[in-house]
Every structure is written in structure tokens, then in C-alpha cells.
C-alpha positions as CSV (number, residue, x, y, z in Angstrom):
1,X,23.2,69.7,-28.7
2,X,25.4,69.0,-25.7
3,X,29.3,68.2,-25.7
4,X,30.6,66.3,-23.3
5,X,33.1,63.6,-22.3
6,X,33.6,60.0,-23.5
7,X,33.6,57.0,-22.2
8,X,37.6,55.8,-21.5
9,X,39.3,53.9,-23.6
10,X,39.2,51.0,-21.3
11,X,35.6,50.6,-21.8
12,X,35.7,51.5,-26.0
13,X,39.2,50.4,-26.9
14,X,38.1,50.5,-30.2
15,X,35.2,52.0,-32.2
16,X,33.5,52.4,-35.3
17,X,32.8,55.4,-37.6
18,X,30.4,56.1,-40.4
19,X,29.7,59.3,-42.6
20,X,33.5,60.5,-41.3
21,X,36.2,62.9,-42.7
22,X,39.3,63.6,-41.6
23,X,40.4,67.3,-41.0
24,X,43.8,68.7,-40.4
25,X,44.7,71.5,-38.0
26,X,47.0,74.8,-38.6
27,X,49.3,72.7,-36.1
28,X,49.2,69.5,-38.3
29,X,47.3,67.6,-36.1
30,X,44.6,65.5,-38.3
31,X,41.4,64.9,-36.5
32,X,39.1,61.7,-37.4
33,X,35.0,63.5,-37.6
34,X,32.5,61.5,-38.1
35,X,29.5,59.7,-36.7
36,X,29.9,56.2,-33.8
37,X,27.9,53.6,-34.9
38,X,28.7,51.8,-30.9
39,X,27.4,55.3,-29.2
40,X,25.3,56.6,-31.4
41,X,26.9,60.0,-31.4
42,X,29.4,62.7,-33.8
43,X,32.8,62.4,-32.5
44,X,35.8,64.4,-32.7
45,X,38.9,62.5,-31.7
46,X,42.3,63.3,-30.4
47,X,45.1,63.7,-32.8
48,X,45.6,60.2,-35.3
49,X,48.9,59.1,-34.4
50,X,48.7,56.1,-36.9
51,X,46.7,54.9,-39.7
52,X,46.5,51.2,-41.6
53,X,45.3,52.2,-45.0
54,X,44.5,48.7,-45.6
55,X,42.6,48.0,-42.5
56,X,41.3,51.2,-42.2
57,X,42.3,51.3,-38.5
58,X,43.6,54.7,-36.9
59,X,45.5,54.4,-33.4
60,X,44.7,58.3,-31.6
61,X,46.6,60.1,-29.0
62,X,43.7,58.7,-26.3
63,X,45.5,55.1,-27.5
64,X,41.6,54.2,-28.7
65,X,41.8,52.8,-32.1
66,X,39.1,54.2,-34.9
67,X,37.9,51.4,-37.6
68,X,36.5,53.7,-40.5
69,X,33.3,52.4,-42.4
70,X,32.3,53.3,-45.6
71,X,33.5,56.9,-47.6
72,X,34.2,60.0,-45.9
73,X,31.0,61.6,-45.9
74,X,29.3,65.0,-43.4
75,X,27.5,64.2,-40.7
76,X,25.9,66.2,-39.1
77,X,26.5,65.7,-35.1
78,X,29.8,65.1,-35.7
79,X,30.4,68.6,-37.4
80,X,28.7,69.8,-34.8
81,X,31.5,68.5,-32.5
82,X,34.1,70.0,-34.3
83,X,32.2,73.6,-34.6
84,X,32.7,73.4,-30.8
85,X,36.4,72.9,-30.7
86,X,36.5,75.6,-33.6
87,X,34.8,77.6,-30.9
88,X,37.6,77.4,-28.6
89,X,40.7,78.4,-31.2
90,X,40.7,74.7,-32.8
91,X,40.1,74.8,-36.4
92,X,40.4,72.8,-39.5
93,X,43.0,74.2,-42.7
94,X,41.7,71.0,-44.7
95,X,39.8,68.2,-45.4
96,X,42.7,65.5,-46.2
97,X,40.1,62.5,-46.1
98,X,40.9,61.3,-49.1
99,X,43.9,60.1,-47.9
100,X,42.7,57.8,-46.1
101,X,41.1,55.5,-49.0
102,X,43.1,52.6,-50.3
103,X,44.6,53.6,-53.3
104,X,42.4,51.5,-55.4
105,X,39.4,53.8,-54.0
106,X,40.6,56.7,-55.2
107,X,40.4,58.2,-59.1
108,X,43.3,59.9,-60.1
């Protein structure tokens, strides 16, 4: 599998992901992983700077917004992805996806 660059943000302002998870960094940075349904690829994206729990919209550091789909779930590619970035000192310290449910998702 090959890793490479994405489109910019001015062609995909805003995408789609299935089957994700969001991992956090030793830094703090949290990470959305998960598969594209518009580019039918894993993808790792850059730091979530804001997140709409009800919407289930995430603005990231690239200023692409992220709609999630569905419950956090692997996939494949996208770990794939990450193992990459784990290659080159970026790793995760924990899943924290289930913060990113609505409340009403989530058993207690």
C-alpha cells in the first residue's frame, strides 16, 4: 500500500468517513482514522481542532471539515495510514472514539 498526499482542501472542503476511530497522541493531538467514502481510501487527518457532537462534524488543522458516519469501527487502510505515521515517531496513547458519540449513543 502506497501513502501519499491528498487532494487540498479547496477541492474536498468536506468529506465523509466510515468504519473511523479517533486516536489521541502523547502530545494530545487527536487524530480522526477511518475509511473516505468520496475517495475511496484510509485516511489519517491533521489534528481535530473542533467537533459538533450533534452533527458529527470535525473542523481539522487542514480547515477540511470531517462528517463521521456510522460507529467508530477498524478499518483496515486507514490503520494502515496511521501505522505509517507511527513509523515516523507519531503514535497513538488512546482510542478516545467514544467520545465522539452523542450521548444518547453511548451506555454508561
Amino acid at each position: 500500500m502506497s501513502v501519499y498526499s491528498v487532494a487540498p482542501v479547496s477541492e474536498h472542503p468536506q468529506l465523509t468517513l466510515e468504519r473511523w476511530r479517533v486516536y489521541e497522541t502523547a502530545n494530545g493531538e487527536r487524530h480522526f482514522v477511518g475509511y473516505c467514502v468520496e475517495t475511496h481510501e484510509g485516511r489519517v487527518t491533521t489534528s481535530i481542532l473542533s467537533f459538533d457532537i450533534c452533527a458529527q462534524i470535525g473542523m481539522t488543522a487542514s480547515g477540511r471539515r470531517y462528517q463521521l458516519s456510522g460507529w467508530p469501527c477498524f478499518d483496515g487502510d486507514a490503520e494502515l495510514v496511521w501505522s505509517h505515521l507511527a513509523s515516523q515517531g507519531v503514535s497513538k496513547t488512546k482510542d478516545v472514539s467514544l467520545e465522539y458519540l452523542p450521548r444518547e449513543h453511548v451506555k454508561a
